[in-house]
PAMI-233321 format. One record per residue (C-alpha): x, y, z; residue in one letter. Coordinates in Angstrom, 1 decimal. Example, Ala and Ser with C-alpha at 12.3 -4.5 7.8 and 13.67 -1.06 7.14 Angstrom:
% PAMI-233321
<node <12.3, -4.5, 7.8>, A>
<node <13.7, -1.1, 7.1>, S>
END
This chain:
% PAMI-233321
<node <7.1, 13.1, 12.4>, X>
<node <7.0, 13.5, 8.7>, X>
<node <7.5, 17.0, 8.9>, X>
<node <8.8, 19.8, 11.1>, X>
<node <7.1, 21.9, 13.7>, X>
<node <6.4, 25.1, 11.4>, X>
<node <5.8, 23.4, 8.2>, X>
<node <3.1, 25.8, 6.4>, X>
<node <2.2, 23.3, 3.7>, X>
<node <2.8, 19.0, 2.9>, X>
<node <2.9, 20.1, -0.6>, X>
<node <1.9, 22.4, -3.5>, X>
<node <1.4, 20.4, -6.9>, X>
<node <0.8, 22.8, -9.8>, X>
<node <0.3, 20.9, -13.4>, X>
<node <-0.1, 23.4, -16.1>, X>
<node <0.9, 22.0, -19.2>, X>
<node <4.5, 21.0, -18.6>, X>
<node <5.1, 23.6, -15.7>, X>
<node <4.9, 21.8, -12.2>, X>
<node <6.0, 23.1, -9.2>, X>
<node <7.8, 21.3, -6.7>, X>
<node <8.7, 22.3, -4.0>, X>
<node <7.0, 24.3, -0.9>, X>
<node <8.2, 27.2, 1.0>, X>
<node <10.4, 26.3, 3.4>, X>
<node <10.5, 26.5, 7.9>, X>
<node <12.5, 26.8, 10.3>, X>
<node <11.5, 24.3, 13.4>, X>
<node <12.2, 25.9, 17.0>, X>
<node <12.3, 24.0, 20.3>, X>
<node <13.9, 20.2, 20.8>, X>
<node <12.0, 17.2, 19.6>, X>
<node <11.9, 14.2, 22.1>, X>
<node <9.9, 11.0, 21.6>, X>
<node <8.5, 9.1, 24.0>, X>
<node <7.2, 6.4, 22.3>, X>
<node <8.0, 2.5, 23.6>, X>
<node <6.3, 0.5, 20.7>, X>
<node <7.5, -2.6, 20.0>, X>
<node <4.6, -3.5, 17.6>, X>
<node <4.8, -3.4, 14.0>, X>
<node <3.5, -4.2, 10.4>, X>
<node <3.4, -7.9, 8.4>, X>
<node <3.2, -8.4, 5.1>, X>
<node <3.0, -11.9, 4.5>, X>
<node <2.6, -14.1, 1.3>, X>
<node <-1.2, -13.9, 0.3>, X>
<node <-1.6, -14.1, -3.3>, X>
<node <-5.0, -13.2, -5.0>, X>
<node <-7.2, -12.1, -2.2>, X>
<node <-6.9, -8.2, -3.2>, X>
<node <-8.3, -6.4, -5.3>, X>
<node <-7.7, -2.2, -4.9>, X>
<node <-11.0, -0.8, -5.1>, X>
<node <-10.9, 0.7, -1.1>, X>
<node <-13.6, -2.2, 0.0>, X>
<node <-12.2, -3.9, 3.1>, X>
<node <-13.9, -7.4, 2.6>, X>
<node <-11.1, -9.0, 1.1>, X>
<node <-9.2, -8.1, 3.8>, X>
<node <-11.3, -9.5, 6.6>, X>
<node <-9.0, -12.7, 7.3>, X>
<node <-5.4, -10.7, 7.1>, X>
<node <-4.5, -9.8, 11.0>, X>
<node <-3.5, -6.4, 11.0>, X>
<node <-2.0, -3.8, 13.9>, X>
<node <-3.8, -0.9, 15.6>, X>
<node <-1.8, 2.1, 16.5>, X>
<node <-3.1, 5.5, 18.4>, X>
<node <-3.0, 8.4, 16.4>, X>
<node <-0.3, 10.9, 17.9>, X>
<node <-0.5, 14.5, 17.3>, X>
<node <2.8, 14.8, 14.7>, X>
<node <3.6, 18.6, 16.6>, X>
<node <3.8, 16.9, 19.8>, X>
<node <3.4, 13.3, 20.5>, X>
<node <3.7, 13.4, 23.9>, X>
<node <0.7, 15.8, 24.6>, X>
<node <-3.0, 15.0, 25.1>, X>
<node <-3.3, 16.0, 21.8>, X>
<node <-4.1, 13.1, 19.9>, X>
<node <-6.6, 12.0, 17.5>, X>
<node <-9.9, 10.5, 19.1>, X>
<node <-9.7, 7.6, 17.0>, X>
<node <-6.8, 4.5, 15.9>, X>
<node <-5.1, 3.6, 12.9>, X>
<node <-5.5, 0.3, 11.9>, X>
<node <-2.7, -1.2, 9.5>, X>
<node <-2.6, -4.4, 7.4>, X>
<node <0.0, -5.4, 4.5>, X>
<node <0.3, -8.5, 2.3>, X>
<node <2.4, -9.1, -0.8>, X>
<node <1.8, -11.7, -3.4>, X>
<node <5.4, -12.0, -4.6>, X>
<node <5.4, -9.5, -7.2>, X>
<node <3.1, -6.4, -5.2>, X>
<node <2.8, -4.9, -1.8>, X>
<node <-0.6, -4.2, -0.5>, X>
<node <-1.5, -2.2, 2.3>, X>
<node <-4.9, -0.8, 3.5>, X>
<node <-5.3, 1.9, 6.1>, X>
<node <-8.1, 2.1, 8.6>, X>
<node <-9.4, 5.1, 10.4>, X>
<node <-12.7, 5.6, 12.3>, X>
<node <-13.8, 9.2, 11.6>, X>
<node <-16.9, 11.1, 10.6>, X>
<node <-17.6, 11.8, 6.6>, X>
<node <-15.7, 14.8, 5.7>, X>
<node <-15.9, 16.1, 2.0>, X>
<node <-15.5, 19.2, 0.1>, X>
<node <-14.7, 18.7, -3.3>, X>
<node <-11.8, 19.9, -5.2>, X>
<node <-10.4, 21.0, -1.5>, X>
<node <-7.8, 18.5, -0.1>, X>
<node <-7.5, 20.2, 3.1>, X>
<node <-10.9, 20.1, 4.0>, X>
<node <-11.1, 16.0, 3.6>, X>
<node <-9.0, 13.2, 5.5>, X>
<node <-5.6, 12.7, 3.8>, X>
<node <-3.2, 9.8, 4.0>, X>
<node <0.6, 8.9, 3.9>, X>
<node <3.0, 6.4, 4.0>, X>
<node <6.3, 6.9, 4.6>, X>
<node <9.8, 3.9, 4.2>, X>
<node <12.9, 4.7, 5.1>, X>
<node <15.8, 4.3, 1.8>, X>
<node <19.1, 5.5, 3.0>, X>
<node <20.8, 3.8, 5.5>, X>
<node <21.0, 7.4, 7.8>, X>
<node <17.4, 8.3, 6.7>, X>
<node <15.7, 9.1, 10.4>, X>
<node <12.0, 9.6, 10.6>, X>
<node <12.3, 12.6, 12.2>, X>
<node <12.6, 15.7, 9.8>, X>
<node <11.9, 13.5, 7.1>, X>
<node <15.2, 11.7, 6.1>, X>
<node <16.9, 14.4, 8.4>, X>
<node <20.0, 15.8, 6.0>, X>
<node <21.0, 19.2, 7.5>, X>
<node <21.5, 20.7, 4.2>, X>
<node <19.1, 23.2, 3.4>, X>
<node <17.2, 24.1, -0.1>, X>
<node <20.2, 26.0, -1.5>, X>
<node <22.8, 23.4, -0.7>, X>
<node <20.8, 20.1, -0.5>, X>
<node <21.4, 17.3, -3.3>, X>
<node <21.8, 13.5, -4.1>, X>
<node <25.4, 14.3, -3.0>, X>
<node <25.4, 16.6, -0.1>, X>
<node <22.6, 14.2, 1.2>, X>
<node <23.7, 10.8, 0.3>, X>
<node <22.2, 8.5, 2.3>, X>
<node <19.7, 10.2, 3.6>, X>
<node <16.7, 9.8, 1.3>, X>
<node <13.0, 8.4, 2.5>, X>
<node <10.2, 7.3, 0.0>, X>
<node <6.9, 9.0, 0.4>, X>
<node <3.2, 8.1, -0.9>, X>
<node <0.8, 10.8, 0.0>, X>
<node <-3.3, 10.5, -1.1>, X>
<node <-5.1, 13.8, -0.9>, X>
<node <-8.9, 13.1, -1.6>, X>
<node <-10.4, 16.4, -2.9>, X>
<node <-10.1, 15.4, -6.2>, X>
<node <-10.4, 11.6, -6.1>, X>
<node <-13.9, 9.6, -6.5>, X>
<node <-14.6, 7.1, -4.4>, X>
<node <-13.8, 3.2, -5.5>, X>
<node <-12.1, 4.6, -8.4>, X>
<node <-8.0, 4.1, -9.0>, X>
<node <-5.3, 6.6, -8.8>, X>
<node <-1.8, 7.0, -8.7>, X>
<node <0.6, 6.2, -11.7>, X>
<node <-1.5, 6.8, -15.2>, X>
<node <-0.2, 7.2, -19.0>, X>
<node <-0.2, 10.9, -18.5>, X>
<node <1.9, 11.9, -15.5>, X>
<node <4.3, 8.8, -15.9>, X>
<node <4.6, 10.0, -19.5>, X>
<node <5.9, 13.5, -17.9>, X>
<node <8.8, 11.3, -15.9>, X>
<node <7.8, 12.2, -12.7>, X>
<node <5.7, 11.0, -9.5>, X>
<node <2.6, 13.2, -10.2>, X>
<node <-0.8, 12.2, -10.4>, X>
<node <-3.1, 15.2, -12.0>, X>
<node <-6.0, 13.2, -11.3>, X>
<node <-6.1, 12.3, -7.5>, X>
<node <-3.3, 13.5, -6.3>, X>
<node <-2.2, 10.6, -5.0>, X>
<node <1.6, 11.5, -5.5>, X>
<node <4.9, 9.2, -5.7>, X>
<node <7.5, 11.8, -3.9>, X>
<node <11.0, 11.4, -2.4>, X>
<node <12.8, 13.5, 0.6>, X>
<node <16.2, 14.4, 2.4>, X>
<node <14.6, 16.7, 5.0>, X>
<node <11.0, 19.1, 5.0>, X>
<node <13.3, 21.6, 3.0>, X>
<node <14.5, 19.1, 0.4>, X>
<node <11.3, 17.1, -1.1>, X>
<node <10.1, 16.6, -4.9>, X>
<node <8.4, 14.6, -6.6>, X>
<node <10.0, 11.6, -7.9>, X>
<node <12.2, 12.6, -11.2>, X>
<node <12.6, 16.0, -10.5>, X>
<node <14.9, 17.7, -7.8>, X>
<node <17.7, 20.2, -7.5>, X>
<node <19.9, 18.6, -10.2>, X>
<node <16.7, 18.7, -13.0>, X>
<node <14.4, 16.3, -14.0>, X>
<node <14.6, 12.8, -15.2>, X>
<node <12.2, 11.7, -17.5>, X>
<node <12.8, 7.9, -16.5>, X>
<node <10.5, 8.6, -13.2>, X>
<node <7.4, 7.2, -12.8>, X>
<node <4.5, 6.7, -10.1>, X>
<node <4.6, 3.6, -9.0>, X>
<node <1.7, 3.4, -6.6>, X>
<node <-2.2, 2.2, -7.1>, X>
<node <-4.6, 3.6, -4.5>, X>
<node <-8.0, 4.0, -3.4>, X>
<node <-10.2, 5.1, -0.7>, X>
<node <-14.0, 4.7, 0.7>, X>
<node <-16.1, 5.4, 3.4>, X>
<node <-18.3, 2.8, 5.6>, X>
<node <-21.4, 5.1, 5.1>, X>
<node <-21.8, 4.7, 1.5>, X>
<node <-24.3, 3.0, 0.1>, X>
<node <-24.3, 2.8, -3.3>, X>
<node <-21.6, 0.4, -4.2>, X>
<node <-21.9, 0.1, -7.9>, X>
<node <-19.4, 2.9, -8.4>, X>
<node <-19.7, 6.9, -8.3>, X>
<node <-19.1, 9.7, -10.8>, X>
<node <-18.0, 13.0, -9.9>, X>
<node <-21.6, 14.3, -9.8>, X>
<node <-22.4, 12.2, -6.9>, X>
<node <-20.2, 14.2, -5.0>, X>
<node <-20.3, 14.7, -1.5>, X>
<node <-21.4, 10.7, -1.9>, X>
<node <-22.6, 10.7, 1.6>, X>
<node <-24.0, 13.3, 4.6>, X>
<node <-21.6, 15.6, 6.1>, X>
<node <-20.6, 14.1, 9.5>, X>
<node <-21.9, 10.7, 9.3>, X>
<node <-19.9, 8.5, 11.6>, X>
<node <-18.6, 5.7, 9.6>, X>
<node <-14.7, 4.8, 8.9>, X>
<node <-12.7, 5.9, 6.1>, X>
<node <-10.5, 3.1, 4.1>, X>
<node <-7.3, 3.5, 2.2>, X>
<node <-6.2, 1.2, 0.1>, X>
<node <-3.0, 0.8, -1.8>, X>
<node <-0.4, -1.2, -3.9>, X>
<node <2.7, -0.7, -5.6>, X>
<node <5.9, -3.6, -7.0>, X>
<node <7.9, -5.2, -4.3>, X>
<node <10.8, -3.5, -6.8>, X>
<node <10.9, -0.9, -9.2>, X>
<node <12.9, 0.4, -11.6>, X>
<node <14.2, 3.3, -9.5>, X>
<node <17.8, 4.7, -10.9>, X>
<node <18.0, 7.5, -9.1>, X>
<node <17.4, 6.8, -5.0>, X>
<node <13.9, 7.5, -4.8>, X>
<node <11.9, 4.5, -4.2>, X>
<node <12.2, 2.1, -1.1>, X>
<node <13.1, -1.4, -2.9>, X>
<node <11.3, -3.8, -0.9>, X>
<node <12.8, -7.6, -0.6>, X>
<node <11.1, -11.1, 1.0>, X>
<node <12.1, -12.0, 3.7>, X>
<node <14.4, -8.4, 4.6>, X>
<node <12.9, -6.0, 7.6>, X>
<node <12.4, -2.7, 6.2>, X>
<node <11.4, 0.7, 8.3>, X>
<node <8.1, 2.9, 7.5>, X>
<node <5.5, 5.3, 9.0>, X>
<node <2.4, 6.0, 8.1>, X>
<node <0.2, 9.5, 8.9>, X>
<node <-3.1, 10.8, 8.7>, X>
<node <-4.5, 14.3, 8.4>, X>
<node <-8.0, 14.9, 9.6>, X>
<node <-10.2, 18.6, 9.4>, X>
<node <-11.2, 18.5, 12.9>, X>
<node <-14.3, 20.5, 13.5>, X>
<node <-14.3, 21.4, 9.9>, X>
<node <-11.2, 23.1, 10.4>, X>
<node <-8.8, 22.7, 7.5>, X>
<node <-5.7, 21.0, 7.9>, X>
<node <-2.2, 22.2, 7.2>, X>
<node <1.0, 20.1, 6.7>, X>
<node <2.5, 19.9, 9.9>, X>
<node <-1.3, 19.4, 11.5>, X>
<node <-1.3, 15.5, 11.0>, X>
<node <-1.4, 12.2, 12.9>, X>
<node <1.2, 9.4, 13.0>, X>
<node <1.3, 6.5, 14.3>, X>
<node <4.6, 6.6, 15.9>, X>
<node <7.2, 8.9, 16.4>, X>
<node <9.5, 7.1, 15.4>, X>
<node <9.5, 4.3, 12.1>, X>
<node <8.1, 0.9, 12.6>, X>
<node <9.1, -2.0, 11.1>, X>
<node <8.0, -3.8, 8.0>, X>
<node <8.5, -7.4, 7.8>, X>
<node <7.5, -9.0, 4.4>, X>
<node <8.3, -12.7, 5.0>, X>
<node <8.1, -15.2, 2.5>, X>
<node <5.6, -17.3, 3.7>, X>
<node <7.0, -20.6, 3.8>, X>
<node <4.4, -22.6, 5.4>, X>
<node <2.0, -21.1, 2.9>, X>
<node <4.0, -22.4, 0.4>, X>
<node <4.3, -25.8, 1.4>, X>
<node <0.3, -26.2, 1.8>, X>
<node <-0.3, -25.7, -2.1>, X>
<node <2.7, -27.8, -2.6>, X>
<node <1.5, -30.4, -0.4>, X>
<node <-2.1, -30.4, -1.8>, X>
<node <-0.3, -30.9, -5.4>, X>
<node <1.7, -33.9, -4.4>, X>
<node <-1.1, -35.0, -2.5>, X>
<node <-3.7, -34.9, -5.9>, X>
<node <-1.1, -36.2, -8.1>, X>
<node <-0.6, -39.4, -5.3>, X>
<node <-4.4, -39.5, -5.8>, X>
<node <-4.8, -39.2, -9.6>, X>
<node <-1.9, -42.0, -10.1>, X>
<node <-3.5, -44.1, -7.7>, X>
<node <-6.6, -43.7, -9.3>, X>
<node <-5.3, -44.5, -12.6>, X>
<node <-4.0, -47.8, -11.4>, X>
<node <-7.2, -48.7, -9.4>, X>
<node <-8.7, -48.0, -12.7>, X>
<node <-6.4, -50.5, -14.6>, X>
<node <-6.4, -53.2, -12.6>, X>
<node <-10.3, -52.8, -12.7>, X>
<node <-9.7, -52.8, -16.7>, X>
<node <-7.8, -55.8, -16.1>, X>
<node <-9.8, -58.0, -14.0>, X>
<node <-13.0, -57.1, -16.1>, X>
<node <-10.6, -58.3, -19.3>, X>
<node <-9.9, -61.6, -17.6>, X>
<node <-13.3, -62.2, -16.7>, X>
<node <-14.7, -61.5, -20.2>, X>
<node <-11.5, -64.0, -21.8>, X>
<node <-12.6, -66.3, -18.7>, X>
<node <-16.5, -66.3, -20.1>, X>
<node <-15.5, -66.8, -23.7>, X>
<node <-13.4, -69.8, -22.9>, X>
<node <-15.9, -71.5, -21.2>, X>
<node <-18.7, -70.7, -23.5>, X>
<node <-16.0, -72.3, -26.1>, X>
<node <-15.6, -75.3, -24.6>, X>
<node <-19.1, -76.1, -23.7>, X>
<node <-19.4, -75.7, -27.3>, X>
<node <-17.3, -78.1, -28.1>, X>
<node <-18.6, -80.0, -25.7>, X>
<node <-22.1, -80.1, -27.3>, X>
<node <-20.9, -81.1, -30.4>, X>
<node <-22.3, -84.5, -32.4>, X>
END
């Protein structure tokens, strides 16, 4: 699970001119954690250039084959605790970006400018080669003693979108501001760019125990909808709620960020074509209206599941194919066209000679 048994909070963001706050009071996890879970499905992103576009609309996502998980209850994953509904998961890259949409079934849940009353996302990818999906990266070091040394290896790359604050269809994520700042933050939506070792030991990207770097920046896009709205030539914040309280429809997230960044410091998963990578993906929820806390989310695992971006060869070939295949065409088109020149040449020289001798012929 993304975070610990006790965890009181995913995250406090404070912006205040340049103040920001961190990090979030710290746990301590009782009992042993055991995982049941036997999935041996997981997540494709294959080569499917310009079929996106992240505005949180699904259409353009109706042909890419995605992969339904459950939704297991993060606190225990073996109980009959889980959420009523699935998790559906679909990725694409276009050789430069990495798409990926979330889809959950759920009643409309809203309450503007609180994040804990509507349905939150996250997306989790393992960096460091010891990085373990439970505890978050799973370094033992705590908040006094945890750093990029003492936890070397152990660093995991989080995306987390609370809605409270964000419109519907509208973009969020990295923006002049906040990437001006050097860091992961996102003052608008909150849809935040972070980094971990463990639930003790996470920050937003370019900040951290060893003081910021102001070479940070939020690399992730994002945006979310609901099935039940209606009125699809874009919202302001004074259409808020945007739809009835407990309408049964499902919720979309969508998302993008580079295949590679230009990370320095360990704190973004560098994605490659072709190379299997490890992620997790969660989903908090206000059941009965109830507001959610950290630790009171969904996963869809408990343990990572693999990425695969391939390359797409045999998409490749087709538009190299369909190239050759015009240019065969245009050249043998050209020539059809000159030996129709040509014959329609002899015929007219043809003409002319006969028309000269009969001429001739008709002479005195």
């Amino acid at each position: 699970m993304f975070f610990s048994t006790m965890l009181r909070a995913f995250l406090v963001l404070l912006v205040t001119g340049s103040a920001l706050t961190t990090r979030v009071s710290s746990h301590q996890e009782s009992g042993q954690w055991s995982c049941g879970s036997d999935y041996d499905i997981g997540v494709v992103a294959a080569f499917n250039p310009g079929i996106v576009t992240v505005d949180g609309h699904a259409e353009d996502w109706k042909n890419i084959v995605g992969s339904q998980f459950s939704l297991l209850s993060a606190l225990d994953p073996d109980a009959d605790k889980n959420y009523g509904g699935k998790m559906t998961v679909k990725a694409l890259h276009d050789g430069h970006d990495i798409y990926f949409l979330l889809q959950v079934d759920g009643k409309y849940a809203y309450t503007a400018g609180n994040s804990n009353k509507c349905p939150s996302v996250a997306l989790m990818f393992q960096i460091g080669d010891n990085a373990t999906y439970h505890r978050m990266g799973g370094c033992k070091d705590g908040p006094d003693t945890c750093t990029d040394k003492t936890c070397k290896g152990y660093e995991v790359d989080i995306m987390h979108f609370s809605i409270g604050n964000a419109i519907p269809g509208r973009l969020y994520g990295g923006n002049p501001v906040d990437n001006g700042h050097g860091n992961g933050g996102d003052s608008f939506g909150h849809l935040i760019d972070l980094y971990a070792w463990n639930p003790h030991c996470r920050y937003l990207d370019g900040t951290g125990p060893s003081g910021n770097d102001s070479s940070a920046l939020n690399n992730w896009k994002g945006a979310w909808w609901h099935s039940s709205f209606t009125f699809h030539s874009g919202f302001v914040v004074e259409d808020s709620p945007y739809s009835s309280d407990g309408k049964q429809g499902t919720y979309y997230f969508e998302f993008s960020r580079p295949l590679r960044t230009m990370d320095r410091l360990q704190q973004d998963a560098q994605f490659t074509i072709g190379v299997r990578g490890k992620m997790a993906a969660a989903f908090w929820y206000p059941v009965d209206g109830i507001p959610w806390h950290g630790s009171g989310h969904y996963s869809i695992s408990c343990d990572w599941i693999p990425l695969d971006i391939h390359s797409g060869g045999s998409m490749l070939i087709k538009p190299a194919s369909s190239s050759a295949f015009s240019l065969l065409f245009s050249v043998g088109a050209l020539l059809l066209s000159a030996v129709a020149a040509y014959k329609a040449a002899s015929s007219r020289n043809a003409k002319d000679q006969f028309v000269q001798l009969a001429t001739m012929g008709a002479g005195p």
